[in-house]
PyMOL commands that place a pseudoatom at each C-alpha (Angstrom):
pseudoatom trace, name=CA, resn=UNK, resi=1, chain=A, elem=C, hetatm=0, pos=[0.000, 0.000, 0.000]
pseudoatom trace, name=CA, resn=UNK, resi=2, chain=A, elem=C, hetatm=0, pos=[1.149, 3.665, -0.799]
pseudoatom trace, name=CA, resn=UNK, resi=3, chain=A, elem=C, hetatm=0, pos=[0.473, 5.936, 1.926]
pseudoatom trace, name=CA, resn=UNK, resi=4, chain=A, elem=C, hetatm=0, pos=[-2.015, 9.349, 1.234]
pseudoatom trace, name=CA, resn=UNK, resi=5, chain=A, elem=C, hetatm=0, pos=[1.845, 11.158, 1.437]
pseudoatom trace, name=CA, resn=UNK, resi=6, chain=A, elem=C, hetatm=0, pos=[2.623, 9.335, -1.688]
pseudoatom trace, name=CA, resn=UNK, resi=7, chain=A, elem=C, hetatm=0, pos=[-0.248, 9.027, -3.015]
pseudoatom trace, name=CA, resn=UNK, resi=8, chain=A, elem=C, hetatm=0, pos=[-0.237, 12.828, -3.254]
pseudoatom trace, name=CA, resn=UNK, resi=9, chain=A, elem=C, hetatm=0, pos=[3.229, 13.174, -4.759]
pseudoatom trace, name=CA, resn=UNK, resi=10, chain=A, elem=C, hetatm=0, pos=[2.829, 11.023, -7.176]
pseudoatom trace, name=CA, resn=UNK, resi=11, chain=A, elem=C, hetatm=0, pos=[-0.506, 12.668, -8.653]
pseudoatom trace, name=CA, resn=UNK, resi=12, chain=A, elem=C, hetatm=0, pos=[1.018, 15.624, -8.795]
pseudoatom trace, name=CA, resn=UNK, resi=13, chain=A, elem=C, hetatm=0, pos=[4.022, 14.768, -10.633]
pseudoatom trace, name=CA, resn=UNK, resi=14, chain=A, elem=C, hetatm=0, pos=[1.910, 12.532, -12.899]
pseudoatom trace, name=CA, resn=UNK, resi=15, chain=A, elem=C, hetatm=0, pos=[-1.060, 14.947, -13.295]
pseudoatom trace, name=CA, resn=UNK, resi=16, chain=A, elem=C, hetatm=0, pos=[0.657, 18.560, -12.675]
pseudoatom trace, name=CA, resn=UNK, resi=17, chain=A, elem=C, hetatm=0, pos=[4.329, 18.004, -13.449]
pseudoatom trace, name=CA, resn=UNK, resi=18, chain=A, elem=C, hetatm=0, pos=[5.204, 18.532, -9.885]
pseudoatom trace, name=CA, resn=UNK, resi=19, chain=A, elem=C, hetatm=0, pos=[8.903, 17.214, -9.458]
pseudoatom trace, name=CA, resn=UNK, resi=20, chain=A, elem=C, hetatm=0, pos=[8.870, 14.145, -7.058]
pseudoatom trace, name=CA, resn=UNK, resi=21, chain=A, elem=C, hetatm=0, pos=[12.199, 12.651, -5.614]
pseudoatom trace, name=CA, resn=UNK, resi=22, chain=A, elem=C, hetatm=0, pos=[12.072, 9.898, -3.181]
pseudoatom trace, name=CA, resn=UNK, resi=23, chain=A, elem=C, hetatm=0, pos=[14.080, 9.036, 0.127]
pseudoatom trace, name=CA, resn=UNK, resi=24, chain=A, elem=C, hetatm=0, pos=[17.523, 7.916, -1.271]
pseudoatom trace, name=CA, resn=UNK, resi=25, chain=A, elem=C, hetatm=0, pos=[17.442, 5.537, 1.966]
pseudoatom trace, name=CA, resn=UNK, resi=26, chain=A, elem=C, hetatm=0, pos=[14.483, 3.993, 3.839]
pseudoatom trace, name=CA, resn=UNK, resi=27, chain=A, elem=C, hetatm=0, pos=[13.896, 3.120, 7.241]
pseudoatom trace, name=CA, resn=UNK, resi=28, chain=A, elem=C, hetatm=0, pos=[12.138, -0.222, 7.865]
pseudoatom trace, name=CA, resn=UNK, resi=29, chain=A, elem=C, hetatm=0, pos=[9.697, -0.383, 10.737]
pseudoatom trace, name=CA, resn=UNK, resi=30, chain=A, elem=C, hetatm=0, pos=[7.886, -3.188, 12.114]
pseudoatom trace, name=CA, resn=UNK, resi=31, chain=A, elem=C, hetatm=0, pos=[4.330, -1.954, 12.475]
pseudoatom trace, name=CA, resn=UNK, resi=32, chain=A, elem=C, hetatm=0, pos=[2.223, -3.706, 15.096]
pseudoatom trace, name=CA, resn=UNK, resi=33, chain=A, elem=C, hetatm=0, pos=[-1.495, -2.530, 14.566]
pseudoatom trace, name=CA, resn=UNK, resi=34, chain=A, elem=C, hetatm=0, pos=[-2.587, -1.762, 11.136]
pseudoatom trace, name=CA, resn=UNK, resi=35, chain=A, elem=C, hetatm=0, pos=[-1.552, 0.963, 8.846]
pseudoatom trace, name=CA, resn=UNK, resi=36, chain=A, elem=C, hetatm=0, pos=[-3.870, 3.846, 8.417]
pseudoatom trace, name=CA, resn=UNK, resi=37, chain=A, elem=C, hetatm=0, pos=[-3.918, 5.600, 4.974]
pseudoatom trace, name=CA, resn=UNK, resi=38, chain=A, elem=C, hetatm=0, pos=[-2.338, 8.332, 6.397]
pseudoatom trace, name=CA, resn=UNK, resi=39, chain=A, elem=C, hetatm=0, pos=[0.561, 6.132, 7.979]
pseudoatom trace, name=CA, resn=UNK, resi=40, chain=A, elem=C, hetatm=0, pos=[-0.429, 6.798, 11.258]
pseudoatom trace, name=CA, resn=UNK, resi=41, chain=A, elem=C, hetatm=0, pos=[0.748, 2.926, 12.887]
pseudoatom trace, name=CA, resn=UNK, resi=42, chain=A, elem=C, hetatm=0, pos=[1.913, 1.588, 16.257]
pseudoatom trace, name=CA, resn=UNK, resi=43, chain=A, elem=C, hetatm=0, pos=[5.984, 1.154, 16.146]
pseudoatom trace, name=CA, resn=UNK, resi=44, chain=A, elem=C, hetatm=0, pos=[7.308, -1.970, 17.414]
pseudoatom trace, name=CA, resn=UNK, resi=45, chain=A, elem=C, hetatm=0, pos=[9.028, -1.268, 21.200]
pseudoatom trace, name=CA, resn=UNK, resi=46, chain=A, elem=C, hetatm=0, pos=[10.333, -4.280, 22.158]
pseudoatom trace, name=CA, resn=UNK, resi=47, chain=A, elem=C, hetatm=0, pos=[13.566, -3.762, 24.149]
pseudoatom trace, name=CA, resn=UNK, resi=48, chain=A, elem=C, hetatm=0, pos=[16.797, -3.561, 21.458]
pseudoatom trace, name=CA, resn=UNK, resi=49, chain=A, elem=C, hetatm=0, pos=[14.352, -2.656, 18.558]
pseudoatom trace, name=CA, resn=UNK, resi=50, chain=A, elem=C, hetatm=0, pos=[15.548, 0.070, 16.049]
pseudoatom trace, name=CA, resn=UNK, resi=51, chain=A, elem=C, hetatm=0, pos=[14.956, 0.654, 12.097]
pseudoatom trace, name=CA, resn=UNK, resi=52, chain=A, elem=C, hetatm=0, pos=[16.883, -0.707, 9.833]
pseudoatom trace, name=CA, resn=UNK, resi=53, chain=A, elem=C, hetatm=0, pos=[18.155, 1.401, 6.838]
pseudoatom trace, name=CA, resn=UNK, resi=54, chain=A, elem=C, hetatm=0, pos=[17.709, 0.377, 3.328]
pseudoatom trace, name=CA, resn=UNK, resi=55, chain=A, elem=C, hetatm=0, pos=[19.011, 2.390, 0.281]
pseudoatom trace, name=CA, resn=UNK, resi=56, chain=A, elem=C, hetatm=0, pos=[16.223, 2.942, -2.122]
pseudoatom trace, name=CA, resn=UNK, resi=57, chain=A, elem=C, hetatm=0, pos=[17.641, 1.042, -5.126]
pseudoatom trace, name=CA, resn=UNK, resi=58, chain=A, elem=C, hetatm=0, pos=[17.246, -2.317, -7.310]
pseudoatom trace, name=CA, resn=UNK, resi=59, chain=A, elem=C, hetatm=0, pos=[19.849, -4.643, -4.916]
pseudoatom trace, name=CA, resn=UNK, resi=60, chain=A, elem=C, hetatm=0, pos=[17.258, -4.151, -2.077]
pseudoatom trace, name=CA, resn=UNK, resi=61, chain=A, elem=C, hetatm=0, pos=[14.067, -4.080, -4.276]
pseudoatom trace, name=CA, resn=UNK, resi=62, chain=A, elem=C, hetatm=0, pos=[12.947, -6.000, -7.413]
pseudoatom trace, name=CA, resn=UNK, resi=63, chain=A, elem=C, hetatm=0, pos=[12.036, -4.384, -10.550]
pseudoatom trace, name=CA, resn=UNK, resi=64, chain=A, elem=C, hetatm=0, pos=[8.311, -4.152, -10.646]
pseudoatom trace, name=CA, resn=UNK, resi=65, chain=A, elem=C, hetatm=0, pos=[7.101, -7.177, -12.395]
pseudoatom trace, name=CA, resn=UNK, resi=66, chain=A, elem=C, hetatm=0, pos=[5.091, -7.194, -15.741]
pseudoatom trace, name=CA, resn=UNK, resi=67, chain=A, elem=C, hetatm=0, pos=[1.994, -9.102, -13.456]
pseudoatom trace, name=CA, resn=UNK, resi=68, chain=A, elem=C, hetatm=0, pos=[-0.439, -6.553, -14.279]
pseudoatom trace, name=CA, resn=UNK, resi=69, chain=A, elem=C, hetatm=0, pos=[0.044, -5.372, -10.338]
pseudoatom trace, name=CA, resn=UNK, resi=70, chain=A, elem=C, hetatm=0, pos=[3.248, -4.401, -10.700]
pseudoatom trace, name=CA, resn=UNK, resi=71, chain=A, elem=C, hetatm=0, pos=[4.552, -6.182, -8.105]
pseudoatom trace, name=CA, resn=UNK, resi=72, chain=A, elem=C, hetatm=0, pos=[7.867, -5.538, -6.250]
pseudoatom trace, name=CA, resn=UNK, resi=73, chain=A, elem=C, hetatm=0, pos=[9.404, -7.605, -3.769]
pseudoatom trace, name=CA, resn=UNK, resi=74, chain=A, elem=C, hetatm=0, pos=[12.766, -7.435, -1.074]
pseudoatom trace, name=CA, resn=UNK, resi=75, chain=A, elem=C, hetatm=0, pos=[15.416, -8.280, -3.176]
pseudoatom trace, name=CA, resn=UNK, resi=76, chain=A, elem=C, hetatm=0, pos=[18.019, -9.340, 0.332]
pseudoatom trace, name=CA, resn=UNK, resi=77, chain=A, elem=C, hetatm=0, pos=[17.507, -10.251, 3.513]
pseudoatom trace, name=CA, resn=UNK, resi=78, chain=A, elem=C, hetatm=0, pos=[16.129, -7.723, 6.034]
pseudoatom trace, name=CA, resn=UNK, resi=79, chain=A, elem=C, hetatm=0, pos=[17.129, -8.327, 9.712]
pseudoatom trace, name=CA, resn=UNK, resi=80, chain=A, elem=C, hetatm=0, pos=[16.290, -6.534, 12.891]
pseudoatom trace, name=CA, resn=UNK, resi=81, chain=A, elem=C, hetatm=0, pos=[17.829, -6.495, 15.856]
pseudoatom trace, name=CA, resn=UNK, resi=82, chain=A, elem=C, hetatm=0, pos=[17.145, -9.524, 18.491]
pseudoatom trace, name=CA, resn=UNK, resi=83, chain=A, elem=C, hetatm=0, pos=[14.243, -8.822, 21.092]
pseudoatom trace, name=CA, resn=UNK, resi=84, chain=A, elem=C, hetatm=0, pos=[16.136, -8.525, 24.490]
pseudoatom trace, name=CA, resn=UNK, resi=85, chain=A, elem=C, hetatm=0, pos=[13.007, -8.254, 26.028]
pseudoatom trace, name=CA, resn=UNK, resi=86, chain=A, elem=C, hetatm=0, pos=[9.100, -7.708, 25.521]
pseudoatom trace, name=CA, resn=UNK, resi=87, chain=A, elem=C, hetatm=0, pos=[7.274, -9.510, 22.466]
pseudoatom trace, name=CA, resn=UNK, resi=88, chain=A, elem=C, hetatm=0, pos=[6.358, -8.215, 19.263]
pseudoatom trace, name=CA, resn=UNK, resi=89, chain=A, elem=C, hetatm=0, pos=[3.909, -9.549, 16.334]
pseudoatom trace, name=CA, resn=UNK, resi=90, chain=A, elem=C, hetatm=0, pos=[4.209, -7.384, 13.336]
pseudoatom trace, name=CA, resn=UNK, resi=91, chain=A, elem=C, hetatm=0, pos=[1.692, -6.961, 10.965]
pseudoatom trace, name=CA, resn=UNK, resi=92, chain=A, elem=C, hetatm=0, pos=[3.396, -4.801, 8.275]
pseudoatom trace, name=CA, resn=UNK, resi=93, chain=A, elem=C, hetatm=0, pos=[6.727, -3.783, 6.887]
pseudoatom trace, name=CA, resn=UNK, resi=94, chain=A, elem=C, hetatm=0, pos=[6.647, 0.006, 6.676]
pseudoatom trace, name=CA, resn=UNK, resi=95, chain=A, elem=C, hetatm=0, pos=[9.197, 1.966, 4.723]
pseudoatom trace, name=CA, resn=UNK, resi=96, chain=A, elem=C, hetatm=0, pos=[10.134, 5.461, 6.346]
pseudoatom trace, name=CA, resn=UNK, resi=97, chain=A, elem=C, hetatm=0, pos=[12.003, 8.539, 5.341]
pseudoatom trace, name=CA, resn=UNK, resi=98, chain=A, elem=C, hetatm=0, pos=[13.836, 8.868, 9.163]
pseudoatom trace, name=CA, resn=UNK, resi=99, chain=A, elem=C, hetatm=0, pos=[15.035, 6.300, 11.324]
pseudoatom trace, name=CA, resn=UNK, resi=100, chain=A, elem=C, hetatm=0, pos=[12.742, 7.681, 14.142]
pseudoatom trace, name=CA, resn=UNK, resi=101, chain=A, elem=C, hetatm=0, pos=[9.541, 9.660, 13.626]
pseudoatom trace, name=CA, resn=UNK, resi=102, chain=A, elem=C, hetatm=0, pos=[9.185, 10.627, 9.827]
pseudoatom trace, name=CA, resn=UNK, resi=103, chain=A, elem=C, hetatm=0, pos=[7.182, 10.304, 6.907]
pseudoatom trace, name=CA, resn=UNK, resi=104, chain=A, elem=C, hetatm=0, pos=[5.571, 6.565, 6.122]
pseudoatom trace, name=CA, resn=UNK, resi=105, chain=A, elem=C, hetatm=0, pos=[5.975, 5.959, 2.398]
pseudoatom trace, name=CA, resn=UNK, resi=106, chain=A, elem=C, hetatm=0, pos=[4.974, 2.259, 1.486]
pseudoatom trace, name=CA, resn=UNK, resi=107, chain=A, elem=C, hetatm=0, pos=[3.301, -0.513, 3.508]
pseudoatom trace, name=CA, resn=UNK, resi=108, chain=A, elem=C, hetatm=0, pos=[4.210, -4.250, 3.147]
pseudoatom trace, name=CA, resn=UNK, resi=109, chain=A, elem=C, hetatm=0, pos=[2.070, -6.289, 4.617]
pseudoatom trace, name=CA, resn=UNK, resi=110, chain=A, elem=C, hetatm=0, pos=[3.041, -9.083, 6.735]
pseudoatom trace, name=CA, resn=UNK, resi=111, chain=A, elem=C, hetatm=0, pos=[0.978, -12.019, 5.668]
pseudoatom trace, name=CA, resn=UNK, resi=112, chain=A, elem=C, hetatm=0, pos=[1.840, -14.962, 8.015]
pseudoatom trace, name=CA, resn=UNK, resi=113, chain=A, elem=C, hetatm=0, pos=[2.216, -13.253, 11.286]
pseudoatom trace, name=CA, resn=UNK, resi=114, chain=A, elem=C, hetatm=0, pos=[4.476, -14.492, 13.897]
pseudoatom trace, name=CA, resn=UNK, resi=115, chain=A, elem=C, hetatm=0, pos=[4.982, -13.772, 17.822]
pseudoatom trace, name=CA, resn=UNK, resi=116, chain=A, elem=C, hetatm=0, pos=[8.391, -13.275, 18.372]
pseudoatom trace, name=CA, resn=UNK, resi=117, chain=A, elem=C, hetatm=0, pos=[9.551, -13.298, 21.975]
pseudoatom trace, name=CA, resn=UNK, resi=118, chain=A, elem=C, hetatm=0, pos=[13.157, -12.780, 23.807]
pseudoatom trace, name=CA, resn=UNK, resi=119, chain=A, elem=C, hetatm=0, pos=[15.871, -13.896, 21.770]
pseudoatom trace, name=CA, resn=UNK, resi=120, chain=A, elem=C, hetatm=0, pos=[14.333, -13.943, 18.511]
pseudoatom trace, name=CA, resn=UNK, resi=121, chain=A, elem=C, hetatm=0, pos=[15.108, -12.184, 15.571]
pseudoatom trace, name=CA, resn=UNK, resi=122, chain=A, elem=C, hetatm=0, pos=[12.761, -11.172, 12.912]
pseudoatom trace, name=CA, resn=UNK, resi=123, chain=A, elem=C, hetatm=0, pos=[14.019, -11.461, 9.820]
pseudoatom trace, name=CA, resn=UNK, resi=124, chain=A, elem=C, hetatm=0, pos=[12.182, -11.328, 6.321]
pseudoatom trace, name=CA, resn=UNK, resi=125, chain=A, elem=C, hetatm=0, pos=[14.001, -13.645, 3.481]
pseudoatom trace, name=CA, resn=UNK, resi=126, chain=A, elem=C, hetatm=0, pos=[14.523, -12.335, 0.251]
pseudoatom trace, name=CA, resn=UNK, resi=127, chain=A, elem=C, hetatm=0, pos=[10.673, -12.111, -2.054]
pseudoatom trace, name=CA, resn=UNK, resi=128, chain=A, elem=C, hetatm=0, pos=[9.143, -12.505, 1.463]
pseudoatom trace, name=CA, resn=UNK, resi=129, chain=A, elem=C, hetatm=0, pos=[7.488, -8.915, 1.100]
pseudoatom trace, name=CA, resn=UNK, resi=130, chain=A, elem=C, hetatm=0, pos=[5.041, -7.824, -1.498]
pseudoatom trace, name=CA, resn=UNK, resi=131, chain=A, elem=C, hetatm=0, pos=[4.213, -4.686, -2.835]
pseudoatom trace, name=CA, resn=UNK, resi=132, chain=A, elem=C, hetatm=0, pos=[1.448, -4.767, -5.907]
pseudoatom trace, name=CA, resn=UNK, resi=133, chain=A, elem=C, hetatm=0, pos=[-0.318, -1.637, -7.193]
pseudoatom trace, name=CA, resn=UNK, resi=134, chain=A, elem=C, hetatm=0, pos=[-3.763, -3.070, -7.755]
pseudoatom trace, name=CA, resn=UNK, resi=135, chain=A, elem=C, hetatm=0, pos=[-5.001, -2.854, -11.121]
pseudoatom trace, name=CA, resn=UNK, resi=136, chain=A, elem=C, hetatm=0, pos=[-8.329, -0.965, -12.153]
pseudoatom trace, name=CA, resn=UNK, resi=137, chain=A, elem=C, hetatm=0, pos=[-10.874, -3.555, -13.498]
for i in range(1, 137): cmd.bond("trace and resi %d" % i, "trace and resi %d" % (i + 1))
show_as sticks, trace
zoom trace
């Protein structure tokens, strides 16, 4: 899912010739509720939780596929940090522009959800996450 924030952009640089340039590095959060439109989510807090950074390029994202949806994936590995303490069941991937607070730009949802717990890592394998722009029908 695009967020209203990009949403926005990209209509007006499609439909206005607005100029549009996007983060050069993303922020992955682990989302714990579910993403509003507006990116408004609940952060994972477990104890030793942070971001992790991702440049905004095709090593750690797939070219969008020619599946009528447009669909891009994780191209590597994306691994948080260990819980030290607390629990945490993410529901979606969220890319940010900051690696606290900041702008929400694109939601992957998490599609098998797991409860991690002290001592586990969560870790999404390469073509784990999805991304599709939904086509009109």
């Amino acid at each position: 899912m695009f967020t209203d924030q990009l949403e926005k952009k990209i209509n007006d640089m499609l439909l206005g010739g607005v100029s549009f340039t996007p983060p050069g590095v993303y922020y992955a959060a682990l989302a714990t509720s579910t993403v509003g439109e507006d990116g408004t989510f609940t952060e994972a807090n477990y104890t030793g939780y942070g971001r992790v950074s991702l440049a905004n390029n095709k090593t750690n994202f797939s070219n969008a596929a020619d599946d009528g949806d447009a669909t891009v994936n994780n191209a590597v590995e994306i691994r948080f940090p260990a819980l030290e303490g607390g629990t945490c069941t993410p529901t979606a991937l969220v890319l940010m522009d900051a690696s606290s607070g900041g702008t929400a730009w694109v939601v992957f949802p998490i599609s098998t959800q797991k409860n991690y717990v002290q001592g586990d890592r969560p870790v999404f394998e390469v073509n784990k996450l999805t991304h599709k722009i939904v086509s009109i029908s």
